[in-house]
C-alpha positions as CSV (number, residue, x, y, z in Angstrom):
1,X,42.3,-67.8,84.1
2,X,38.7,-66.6,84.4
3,X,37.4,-64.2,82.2
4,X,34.9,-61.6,83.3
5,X,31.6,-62.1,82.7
6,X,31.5,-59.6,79.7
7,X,34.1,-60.8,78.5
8,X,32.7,-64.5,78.8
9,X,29.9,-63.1,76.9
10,X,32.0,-61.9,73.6
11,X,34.6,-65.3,73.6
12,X,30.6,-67.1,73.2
13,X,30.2,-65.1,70.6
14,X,33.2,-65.0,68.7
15,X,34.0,-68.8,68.8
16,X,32.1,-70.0,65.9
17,X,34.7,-67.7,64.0
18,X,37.8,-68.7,65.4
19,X,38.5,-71.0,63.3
20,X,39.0,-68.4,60.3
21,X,42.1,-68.0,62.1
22,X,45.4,-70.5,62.0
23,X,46.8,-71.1,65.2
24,X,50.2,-69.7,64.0
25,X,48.8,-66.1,63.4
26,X,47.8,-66.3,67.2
27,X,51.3,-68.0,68.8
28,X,54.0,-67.0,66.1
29,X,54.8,-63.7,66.0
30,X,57.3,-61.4,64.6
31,X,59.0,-59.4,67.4
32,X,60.9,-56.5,66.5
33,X,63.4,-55.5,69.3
34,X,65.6,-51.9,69.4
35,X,69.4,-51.6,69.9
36,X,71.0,-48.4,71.1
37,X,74.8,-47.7,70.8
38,X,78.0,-46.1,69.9
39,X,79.8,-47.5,67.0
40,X,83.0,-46.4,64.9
41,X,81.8,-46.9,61.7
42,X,78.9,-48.6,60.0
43,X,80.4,-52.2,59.2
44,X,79.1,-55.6,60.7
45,X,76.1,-53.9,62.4
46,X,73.7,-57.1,62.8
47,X,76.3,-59.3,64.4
48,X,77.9,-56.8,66.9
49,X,77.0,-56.6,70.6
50,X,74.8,-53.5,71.4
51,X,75.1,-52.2,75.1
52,X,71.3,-52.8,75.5
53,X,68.1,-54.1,74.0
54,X,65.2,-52.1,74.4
55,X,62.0,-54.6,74.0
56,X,58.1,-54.7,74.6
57,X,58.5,-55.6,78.3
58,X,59.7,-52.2,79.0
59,X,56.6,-50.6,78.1
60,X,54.2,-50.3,81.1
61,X,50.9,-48.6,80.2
62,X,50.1,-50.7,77.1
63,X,49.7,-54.0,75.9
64,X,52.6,-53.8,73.6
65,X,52.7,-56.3,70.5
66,X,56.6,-54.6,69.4
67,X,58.6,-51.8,70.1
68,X,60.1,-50.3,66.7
69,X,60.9,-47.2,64.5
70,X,63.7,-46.0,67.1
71,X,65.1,-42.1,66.8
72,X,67.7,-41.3,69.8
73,X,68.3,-37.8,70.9
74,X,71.0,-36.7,73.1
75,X,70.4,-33.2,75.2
76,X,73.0,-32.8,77.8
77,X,74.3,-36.0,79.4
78,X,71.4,-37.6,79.1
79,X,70.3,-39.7,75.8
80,X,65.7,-39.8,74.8
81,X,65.1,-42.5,73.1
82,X,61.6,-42.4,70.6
83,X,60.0,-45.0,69.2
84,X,56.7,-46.8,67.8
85,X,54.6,-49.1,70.1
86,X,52.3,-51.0,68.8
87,X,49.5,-51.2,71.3
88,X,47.3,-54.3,71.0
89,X,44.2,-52.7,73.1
90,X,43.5,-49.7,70.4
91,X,45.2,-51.8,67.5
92,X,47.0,-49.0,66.4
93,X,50.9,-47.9,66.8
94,X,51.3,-45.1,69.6
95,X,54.5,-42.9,70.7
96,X,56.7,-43.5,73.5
97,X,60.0,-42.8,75.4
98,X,62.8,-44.0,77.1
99,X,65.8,-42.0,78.8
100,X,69.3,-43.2,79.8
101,X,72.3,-42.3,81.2
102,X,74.6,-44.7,80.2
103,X,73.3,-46.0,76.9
104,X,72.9,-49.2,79.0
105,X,70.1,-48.9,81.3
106,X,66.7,-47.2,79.8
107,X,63.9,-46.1,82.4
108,X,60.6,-45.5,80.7
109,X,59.1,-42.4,80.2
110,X,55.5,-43.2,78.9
111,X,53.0,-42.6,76.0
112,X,53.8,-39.6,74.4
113,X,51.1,-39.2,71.5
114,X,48.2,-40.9,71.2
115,X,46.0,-40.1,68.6
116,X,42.7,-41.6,67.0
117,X,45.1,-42.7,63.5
118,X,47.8,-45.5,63.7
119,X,51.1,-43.5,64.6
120,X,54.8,-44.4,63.6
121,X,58.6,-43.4,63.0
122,X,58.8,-40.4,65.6
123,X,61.5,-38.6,63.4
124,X,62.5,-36.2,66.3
125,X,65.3,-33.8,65.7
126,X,66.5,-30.2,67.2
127,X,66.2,-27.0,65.7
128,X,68.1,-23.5,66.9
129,X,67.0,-24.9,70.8
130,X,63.9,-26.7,70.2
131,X,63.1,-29.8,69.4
132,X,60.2,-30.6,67.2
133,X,59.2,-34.3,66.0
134,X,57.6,-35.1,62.3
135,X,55.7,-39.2,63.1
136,X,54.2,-41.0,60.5
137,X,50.4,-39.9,60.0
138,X,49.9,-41.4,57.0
139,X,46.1,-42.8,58.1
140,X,45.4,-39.1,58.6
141,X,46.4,-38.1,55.2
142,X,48.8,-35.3,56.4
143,X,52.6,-34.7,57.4
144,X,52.5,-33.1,60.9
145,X,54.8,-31.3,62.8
146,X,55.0,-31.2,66.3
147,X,56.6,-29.0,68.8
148,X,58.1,-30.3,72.3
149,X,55.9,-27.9,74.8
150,X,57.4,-30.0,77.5
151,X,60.5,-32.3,76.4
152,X,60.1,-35.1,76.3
153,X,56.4,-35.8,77.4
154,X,54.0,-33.4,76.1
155,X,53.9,-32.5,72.3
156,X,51.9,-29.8,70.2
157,X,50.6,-29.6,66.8
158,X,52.2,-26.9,64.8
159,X,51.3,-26.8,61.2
160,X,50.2,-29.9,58.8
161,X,53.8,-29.9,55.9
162,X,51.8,-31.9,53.1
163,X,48.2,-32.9,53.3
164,X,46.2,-35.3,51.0
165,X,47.8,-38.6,50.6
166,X,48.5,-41.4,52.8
167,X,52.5,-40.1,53.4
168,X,54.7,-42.7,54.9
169,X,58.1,-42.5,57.0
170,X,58.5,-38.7,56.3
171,X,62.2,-37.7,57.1
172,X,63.5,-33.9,56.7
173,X,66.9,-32.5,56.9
174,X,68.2,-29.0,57.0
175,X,70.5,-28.2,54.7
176,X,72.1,-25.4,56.4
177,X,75.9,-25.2,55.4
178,X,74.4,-25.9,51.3
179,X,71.1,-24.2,49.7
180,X,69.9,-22.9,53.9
181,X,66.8,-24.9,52.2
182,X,64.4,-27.5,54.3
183,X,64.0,-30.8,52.4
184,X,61.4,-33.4,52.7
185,X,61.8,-36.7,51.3
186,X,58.5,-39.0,51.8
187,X,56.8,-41.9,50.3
188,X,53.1,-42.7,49.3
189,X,52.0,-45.6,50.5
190,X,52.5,-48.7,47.7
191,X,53.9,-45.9,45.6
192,X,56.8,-46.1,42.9
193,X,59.0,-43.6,43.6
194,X,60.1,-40.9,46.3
195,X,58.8,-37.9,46.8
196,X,60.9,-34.3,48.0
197,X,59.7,-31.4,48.7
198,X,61.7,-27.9,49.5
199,X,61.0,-25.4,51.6
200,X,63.2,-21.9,53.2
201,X,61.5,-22.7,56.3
202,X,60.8,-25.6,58.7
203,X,56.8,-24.8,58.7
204,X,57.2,-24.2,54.7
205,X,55.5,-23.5,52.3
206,X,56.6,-26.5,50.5
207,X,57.1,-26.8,46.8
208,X,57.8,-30.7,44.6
209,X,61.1,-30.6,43.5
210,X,62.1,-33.2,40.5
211,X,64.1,-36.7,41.9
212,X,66.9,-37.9,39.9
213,X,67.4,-41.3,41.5
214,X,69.4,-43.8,40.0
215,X,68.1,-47.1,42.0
216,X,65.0,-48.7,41.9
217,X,61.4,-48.2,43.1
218,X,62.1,-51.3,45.3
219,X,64.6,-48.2,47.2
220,X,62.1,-45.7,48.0
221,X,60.8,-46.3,51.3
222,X,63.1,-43.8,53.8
223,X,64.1,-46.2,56.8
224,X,65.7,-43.6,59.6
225,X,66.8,-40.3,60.1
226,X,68.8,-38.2,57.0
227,X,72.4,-37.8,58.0
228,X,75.4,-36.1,57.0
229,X,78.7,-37.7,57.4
230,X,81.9,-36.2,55.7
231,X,80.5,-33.4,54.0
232,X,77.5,-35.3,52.3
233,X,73.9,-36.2,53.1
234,X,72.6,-39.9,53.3
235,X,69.1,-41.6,53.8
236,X,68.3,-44.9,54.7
237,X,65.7,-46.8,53.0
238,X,64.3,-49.9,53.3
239,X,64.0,-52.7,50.5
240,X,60.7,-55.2,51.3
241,X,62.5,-58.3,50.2
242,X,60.9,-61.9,51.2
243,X,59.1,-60.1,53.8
244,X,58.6,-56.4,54.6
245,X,61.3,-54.6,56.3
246,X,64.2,-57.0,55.7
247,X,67.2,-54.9,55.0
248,X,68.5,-51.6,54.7
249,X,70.7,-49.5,52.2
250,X,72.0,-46.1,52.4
251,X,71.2,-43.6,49.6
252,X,73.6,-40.9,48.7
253,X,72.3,-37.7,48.5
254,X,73.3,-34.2,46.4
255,X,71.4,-31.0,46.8
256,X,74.3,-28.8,45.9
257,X,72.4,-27.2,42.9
258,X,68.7,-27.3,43.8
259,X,67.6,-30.0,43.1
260,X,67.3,-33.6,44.6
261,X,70.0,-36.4,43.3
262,X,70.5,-39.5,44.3
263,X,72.4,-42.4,44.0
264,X,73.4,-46.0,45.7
265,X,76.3,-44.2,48.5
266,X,79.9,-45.9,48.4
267,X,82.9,-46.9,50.7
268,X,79.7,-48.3,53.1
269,X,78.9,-52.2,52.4
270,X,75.3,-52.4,50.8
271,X,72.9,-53.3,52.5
272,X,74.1,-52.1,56.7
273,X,71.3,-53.6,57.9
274,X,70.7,-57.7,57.0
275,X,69.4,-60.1,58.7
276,X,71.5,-62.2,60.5
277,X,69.7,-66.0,60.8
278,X,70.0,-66.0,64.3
279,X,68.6,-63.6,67.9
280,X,66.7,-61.0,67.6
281,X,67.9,-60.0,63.6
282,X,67.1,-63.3,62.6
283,X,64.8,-62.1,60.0
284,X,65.9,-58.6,58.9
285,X,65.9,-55.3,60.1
286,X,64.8,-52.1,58.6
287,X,65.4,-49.2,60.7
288,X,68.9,-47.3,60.8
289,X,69.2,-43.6,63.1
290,X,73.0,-42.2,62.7
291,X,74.1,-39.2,64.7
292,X,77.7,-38.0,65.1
293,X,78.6,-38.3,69.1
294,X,81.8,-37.2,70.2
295,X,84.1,-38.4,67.2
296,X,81.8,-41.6,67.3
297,X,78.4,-42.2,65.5
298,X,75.9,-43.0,68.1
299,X,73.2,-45.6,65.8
300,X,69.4,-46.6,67.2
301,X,68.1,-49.8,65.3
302,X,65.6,-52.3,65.2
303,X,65.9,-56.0,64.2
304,X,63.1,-58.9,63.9
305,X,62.4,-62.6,64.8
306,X,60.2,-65.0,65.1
307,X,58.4,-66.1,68.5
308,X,56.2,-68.3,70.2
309,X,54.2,-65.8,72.1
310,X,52.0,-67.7,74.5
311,X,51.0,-64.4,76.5
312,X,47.1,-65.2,76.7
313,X,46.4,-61.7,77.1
314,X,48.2,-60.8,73.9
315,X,46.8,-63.8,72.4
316,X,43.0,-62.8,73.5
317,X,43.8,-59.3,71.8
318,X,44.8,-60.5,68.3
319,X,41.4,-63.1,68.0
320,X,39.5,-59.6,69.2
321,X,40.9,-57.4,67.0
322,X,40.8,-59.7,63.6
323,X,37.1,-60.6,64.2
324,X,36.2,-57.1,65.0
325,X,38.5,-55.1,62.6
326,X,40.2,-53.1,65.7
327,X,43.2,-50.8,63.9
328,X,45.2,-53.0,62.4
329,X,43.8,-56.5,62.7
């Protein structure tokens, strides 16, 4: 390969530093890769056999290190398919979408939101006949929502929910059949603990409403979309473990009086998510999104392992982006 002559000019450069950097952070990498599927219940998820694999290649207008956070939407016969990319040539996580048919064969719609902040977990859900997204704009100190103007490709600002802290992996349910109320559940950044927020509308104004939580800080960190399942509310979360991301639990949730409770959920096996030692969930995985789909829950889920990844372009990325501090070196 011969590189440009500008690009000659930086490599000169940026050679006496290389070797700040071991030659495993350049050729192993951890790949995450997305399921998509229907399954009866929520048992033996990391060994089962998905009908497809979403994974970087499918991305085509970015030089995509992973695919993760994955929310599925169905409208009419046809299934959206949302998720983090993590593009290598701005350094920062960007929006995207699939479609499909079949739940078997995914067609690539594109970048979806780009923004000048690292973007993540495109919690994208349907309201009355809308649909309306809440990502993670934690860099930007806010949690955004944003209004489908053209479903699924272009996307508008509505209102900022929360502003002033670096919010992660914001999730919000509607509690309609209970209170009528909004709920926001949301994490700071290396915090200790949860944070939910109430609101009688979608665009608020939100109120803090007190947690009674019975499991550990190590539990906080939501991990997919809030769902209800025989009469009662759960949230994923993720647990860090060895490394980041490795598992996920399910939380049980109660709202019935006001306020927010909850503990460790039952008649599930704890954690769903594991890793499995071998594939693609090798080394954990820490995203669950559960919808009910005719009689069946229809699950989106990422998983990680470790790869040689001797792309040179990819490779050429990473030394650019930890010498110069591009997004997230």
């Amino acid at each position: 390969m011969t590189l440009p002559t500008s690009r000659r000019r930086v490599a000169r450069q940026l050679l006496p530093h290389l070797r700040r950097i071991p030659l495993s952070n350049l050729l192993l990498r951890q790949e995450y890769v997305i399921a998509v599927g229907p399954a009866p219940d929520l048992t033996g998820l990391p060994g089962r056999t998905w009908p497809s694999l979403v994974t970087r290649e499918l991305v085509t207008d970015a030089v995509a290190e992973y695919v993760a956070d994955p929310f599925v939407l169905r409208r009419g016969d046809r299934y959206h398919l949302f998720f983090e990319v993590l593009n290598l040539e701005t350094g920062r996580g960007e929006l995207s979408t699939a479609h499909s048919d079949d739940l078997t064969h995914w067609t690539y719609g594109g970048m979806i939101l780009r923004e000048n902040v690292h973007l993540s977990y495109p919690y994208v859900f349907e309201h009355g006949r809308e649909v309306y997204m809440v990502p993670e704009t934690g860099e930007r100190g806010t949690v955004t929502l944003y209004h489908a103007a053209d479903f699924p490709h272009r996307w508008t600002r509505v209102v900022d929910l929360l502003r002033g802290a670096p919010y992660v992996d914001s999730s919000v349910f509607h509690d309609a059949a209970g209170t009528g109320d909004w709920w926001l559940v949301t994490s700071i950044a290396g915090g200790v603990a949860p944070l939910v927020y109430r609101a009688a509308q979608l665009t608020g104004p939100w109120d803090p409403v007190d947690v009674h939580a019975s499991a550990g800080p190590q539990l906080l960190r939501s991990a997919g979309r809030i769902f209800s399942h025989g009469g009662r509310w759960y949230r994923p979360v993720q647990r860090p473990g060895l490394v980041y991301g490795e598992d996920v639990s399910l939380m049980c949730i109660d709202v019935r009086d006001g306020t927010y409770r909850e503990t460790p959920a039952t008649g599930w096996p704890q954690p769903v998510l594991y890793p499995s030692g071998t594939g693609w969930t090798s080394l954990g995985m820490h995203h669950l999104d559960v919808q009910s789909s005719g009689g069946e829950l229809l699950l989106a889920v990422d998983g990680k392992a470790l790869i040689v990844d001797l792309n040179r372009r990819r490779m050429w990325l990473r030394v650019r982006n930890k010498l110069l501090g591009v997004g997230r070196a």
